[in-house]
N, C-alpha and C positions, 0 to 999 in steps of 0.2 A: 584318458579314460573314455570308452566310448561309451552310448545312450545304455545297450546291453548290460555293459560292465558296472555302470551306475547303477542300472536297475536291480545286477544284484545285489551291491554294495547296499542299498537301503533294504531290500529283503534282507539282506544279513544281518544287519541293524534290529530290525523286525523281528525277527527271531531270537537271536540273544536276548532283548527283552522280555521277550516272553519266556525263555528258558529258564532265565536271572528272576521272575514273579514279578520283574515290575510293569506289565503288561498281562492282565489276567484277559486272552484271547484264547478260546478251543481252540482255534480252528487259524491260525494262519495263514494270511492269503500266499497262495502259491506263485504271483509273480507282482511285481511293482510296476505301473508304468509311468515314465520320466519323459517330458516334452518342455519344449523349451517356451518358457515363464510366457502366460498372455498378460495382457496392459493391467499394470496393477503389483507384477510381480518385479524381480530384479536377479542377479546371479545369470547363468548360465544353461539349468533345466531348472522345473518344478515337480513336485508331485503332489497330490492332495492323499498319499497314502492316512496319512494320521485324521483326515475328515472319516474314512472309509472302516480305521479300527475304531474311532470313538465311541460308539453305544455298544459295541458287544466289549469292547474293554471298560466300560462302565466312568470313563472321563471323559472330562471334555477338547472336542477338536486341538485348540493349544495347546491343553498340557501334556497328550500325545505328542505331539508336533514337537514341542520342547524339549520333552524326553529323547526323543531320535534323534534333534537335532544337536545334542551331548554328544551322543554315540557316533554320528556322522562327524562332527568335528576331529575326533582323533582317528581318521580314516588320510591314508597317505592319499594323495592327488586332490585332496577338496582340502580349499583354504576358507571356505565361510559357508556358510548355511544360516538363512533367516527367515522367521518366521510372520509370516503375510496374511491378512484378511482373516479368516475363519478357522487357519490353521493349514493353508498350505507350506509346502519346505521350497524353499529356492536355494538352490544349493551353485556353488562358485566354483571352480575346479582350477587346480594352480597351473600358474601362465605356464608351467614345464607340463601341463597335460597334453597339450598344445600339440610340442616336439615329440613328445612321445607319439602321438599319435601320427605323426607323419614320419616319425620313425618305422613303426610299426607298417604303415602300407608300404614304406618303401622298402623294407624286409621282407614281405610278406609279397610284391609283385602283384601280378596281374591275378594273383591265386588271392588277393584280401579280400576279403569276404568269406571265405570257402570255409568249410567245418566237417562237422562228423556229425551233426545235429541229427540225420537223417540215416546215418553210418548202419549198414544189416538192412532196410526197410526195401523190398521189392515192390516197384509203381507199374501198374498195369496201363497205359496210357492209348488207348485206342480213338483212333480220326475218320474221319467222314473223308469218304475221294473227293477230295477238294483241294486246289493247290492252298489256301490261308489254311485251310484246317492240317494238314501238314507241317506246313511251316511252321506254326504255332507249336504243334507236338514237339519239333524237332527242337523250338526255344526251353520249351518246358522240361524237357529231359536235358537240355544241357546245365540248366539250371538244379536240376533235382540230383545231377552228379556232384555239381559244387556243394551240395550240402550231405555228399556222400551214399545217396540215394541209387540203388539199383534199376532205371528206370526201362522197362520192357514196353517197345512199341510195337501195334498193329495197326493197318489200313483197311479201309474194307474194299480196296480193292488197290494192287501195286501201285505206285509212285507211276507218274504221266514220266519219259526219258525226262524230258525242258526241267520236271522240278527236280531233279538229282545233277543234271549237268547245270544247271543256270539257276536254281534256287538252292543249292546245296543242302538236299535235304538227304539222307541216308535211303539206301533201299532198304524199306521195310517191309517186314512181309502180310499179306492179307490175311485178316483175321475177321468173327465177329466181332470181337471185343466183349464176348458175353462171360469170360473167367470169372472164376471166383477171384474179389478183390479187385477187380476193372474198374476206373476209374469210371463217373458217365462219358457218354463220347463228347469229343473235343468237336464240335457245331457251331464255330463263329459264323460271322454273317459273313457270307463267299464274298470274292472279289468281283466287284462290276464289269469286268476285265480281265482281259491275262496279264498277268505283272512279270512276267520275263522279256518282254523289250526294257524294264528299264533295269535290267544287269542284277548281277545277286544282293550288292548291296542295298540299293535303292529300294528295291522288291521288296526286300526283307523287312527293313525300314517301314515302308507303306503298308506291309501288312499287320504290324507286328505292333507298333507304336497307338493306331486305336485301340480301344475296349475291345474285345470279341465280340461284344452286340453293336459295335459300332461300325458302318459301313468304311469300308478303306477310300480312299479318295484316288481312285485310278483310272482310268479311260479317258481319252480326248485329250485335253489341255491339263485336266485335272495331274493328268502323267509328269507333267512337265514342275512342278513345283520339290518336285522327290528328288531331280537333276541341277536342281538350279543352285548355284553358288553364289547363293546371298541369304541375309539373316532372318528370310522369313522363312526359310528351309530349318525346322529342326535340326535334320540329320545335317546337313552342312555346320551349323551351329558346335554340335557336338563333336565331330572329327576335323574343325577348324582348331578349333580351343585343342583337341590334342595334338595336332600339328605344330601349334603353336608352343606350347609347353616342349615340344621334342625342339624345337631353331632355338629356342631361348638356353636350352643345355650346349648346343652344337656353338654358340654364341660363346655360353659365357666360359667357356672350354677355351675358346680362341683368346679369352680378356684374360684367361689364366685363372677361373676358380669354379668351386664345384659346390652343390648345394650341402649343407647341411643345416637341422634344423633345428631352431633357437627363436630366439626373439625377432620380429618383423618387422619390432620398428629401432631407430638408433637409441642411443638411451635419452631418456627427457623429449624424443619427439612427440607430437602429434599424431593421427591416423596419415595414413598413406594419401596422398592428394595429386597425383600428377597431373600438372596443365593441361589442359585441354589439346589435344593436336599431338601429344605426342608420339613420335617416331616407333615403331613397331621395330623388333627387333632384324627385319628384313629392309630395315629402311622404307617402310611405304608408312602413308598414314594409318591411323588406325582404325577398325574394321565400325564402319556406319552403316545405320538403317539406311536406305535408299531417301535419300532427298534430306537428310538430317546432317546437322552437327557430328563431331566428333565423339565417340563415348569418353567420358571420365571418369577416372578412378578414383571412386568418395571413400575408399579405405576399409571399411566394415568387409573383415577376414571372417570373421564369428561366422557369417554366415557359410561360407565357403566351407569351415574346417567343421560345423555342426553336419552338413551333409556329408561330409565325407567320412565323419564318425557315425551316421545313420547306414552306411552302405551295407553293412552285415545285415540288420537288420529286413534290408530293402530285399535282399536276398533272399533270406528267409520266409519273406510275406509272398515274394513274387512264385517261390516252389511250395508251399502252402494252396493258395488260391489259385495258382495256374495259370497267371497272367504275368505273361512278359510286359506288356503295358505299362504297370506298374515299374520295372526295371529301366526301357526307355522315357517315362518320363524323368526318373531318377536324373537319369545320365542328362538330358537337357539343363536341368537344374542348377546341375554340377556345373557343365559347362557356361551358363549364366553367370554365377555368382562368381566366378572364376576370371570371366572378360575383365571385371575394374582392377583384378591383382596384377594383367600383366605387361601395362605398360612400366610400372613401379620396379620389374625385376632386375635387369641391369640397369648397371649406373650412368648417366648421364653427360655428357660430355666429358669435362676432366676428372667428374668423382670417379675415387679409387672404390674396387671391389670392398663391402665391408661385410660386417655379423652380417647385418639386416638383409644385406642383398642374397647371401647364401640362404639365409632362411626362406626367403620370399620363391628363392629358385626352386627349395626342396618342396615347399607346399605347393609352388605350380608344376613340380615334377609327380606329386605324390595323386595330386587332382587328376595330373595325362593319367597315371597310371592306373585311376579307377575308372577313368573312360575309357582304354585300352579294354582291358579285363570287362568292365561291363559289354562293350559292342561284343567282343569276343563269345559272351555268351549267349547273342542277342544271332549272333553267327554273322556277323557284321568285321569287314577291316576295319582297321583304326592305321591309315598310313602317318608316316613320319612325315612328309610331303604333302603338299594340299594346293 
């Protein structure tokens, strides 16, 4: 069950209450929002919905809270819901929510996330001649089609050749941008720089990954950090990590098994812990900050599979607001919390192929798969190779 799918689930709860009288609310809030529990809490998400009906339902915070949390208890994928502090819900979600949901990305491809949320809506998206103010439109409308959006671009004046051939931006054609329904113009802060010496991805990357009030980090040396293959490069970061996910399939192809998803760890084990120093599926060591130790795998998946059940939503915020920012931070995230899962994936010396290792493959198959499909819409490769 993703954050989405919860938050309707306790809207619907919400509602049948009050349908049923035992919630005397006019006015029903129109959406729930569900984040995962701060210090104090426990479960999996939270929400303080029932702080929020209590005085126009004329009870108080708890016995709200309580009441929903009946209702949510016989809901299929949540196995516990408790009630916290003042009357927040902390709600659990069964270990099989898990699998399902790395089921679901890996049905659903590099297209997860994608909907109809935006399905009929015509976007008038006009840029400023500026190679970042381009580029950006060009993230913006790939983003505003995955959410089914019809998105219509002008320039106020054609596309320079370099950004059509070496930024892959579409020729668009010159407009004011003054329609009825024009978005305001797209006016991030220009590049200090021409960013096509460093190739389309890297360019893309660099301009695309700051805020749009945020100056991009390009001219001089500053160029040189967008190229570099090591871990202080975001963008290496995140198309390593799916590099890495694609050798660990092509690996465990070779030991003779294929992910599927299930339980991550064997029965009765522990969290995931591999030794320090462990071998990368390529035989090298595994991937260190510059002058440090080895990373290690402290096992906490929760976090990995909560972002990757946030991606719908990341999507949605990102063609909302109009910033791809928000999308490549996403993806770095992803890629982060995703490094401790993959020295764990295949087995070990003479351990045989098991559940747990199939499961671990599919979550780090399901993770490549939303870096894939994220860069993609960021207009970024995601190679097999790295």
């Amino acid at each position: 069950m993703t954050p989405v799918e919860l938050s309707r689930t306790v809207l619907h709860a919400v509602r049948r209450a009050v349908d049923e009288g035992e919630l005397a609310v006019a006015v029903p809030p129109e959406r729930v929002v569900v984040a995962p529990p701060k210090p104090g809490g426990c479960g999996d998400y939270a929400t303080n919905v029932a702080l929020q009906l209590a005085r126009p339902a004329g009870q108080p915070a708890p016995a709200v809270a309580e009441l929903l949390r009946t209702r949510l208890l016989r809901t299929d994928g949540i196995s516990d819901v408790v009630v916290t502090g003042p009357g927040f819900l902390n709600i659990s979600l069964d270990g099989g929510a898990d699998a399902r949901l790395v089921r679901d990305i890996l049905r659903a491809g590099p297209r997860y996330g994608h909907s109809d949320t935006l399905a009929g809506q015509t976007v008038e998206l006009h840029a400023a001649h500026d190679a970042r103010a381009v580029v950006l439109m060009d993230a913006v409308a790939r983003v505003l089609r995955s959410q089914g959006a019809r998105p219509r671009l002008t320039c106020a004046g054609p596309p320079e050749d370099a950004w059509v051939r070496i930024l892959g931006v579409p020729s668009i054609p010159a407009g004011t941008g003054t329609g009825t329904g024009t978005d305001a113009p797209l006016r991030p802060v220009p590049a200090p720089a021409d960013p096509a010496p460093l190739g389309r991805d890297a360019a893309r990357w660099a301009l695309l990954h700051p805020a749009p009030h945020d100056r991009p980090h390009i001219g001089d040396s500053l160029s040189e950090q967008h190229l570099a293959q090591r871990e202080t490069n975001p963008l290496f970061r995140v198309r390593y990590a799916h590099a890495r996910t694609r050798a660990l399939l092509r690996n465990a192809a070779d030991l003779g098994f294929t992910p599927e998803p299930g339980s991550l760890t064997p029965e009765g084990d522990g969290p995931l812990t591999p030794e320090p120093g462990s071998l990368t599926p390529e035989g090298d060591g595994p991937l260190t900050p510059e002058g440090d130790g080895p990373l290690t795998a402290g096992g906490d998946t929760q976090g990995l599979i909560q972002l990757l059940a946030d991606h719908p939503r990341v999507l949605t915020a990102t063609a909302a607001h109009r910033a791809p920012d928000r999308l490549a931070r996403h993806l770095v995230a992803v890629a982060d919390a995703l490094a401790p899962l993959l020295p764990s994936v295949l087995p070990l010396g003479d351990e045989k192929p098991s559940a747990a290792h199939r499961a671990r493959l599919a979550l780090a198959e399901a993770a490549g798969t939303v870096l894939a499909g994220g860069l993609s819409l960021l207009g970024i490769d995601a190679p097999e190779h790295l």
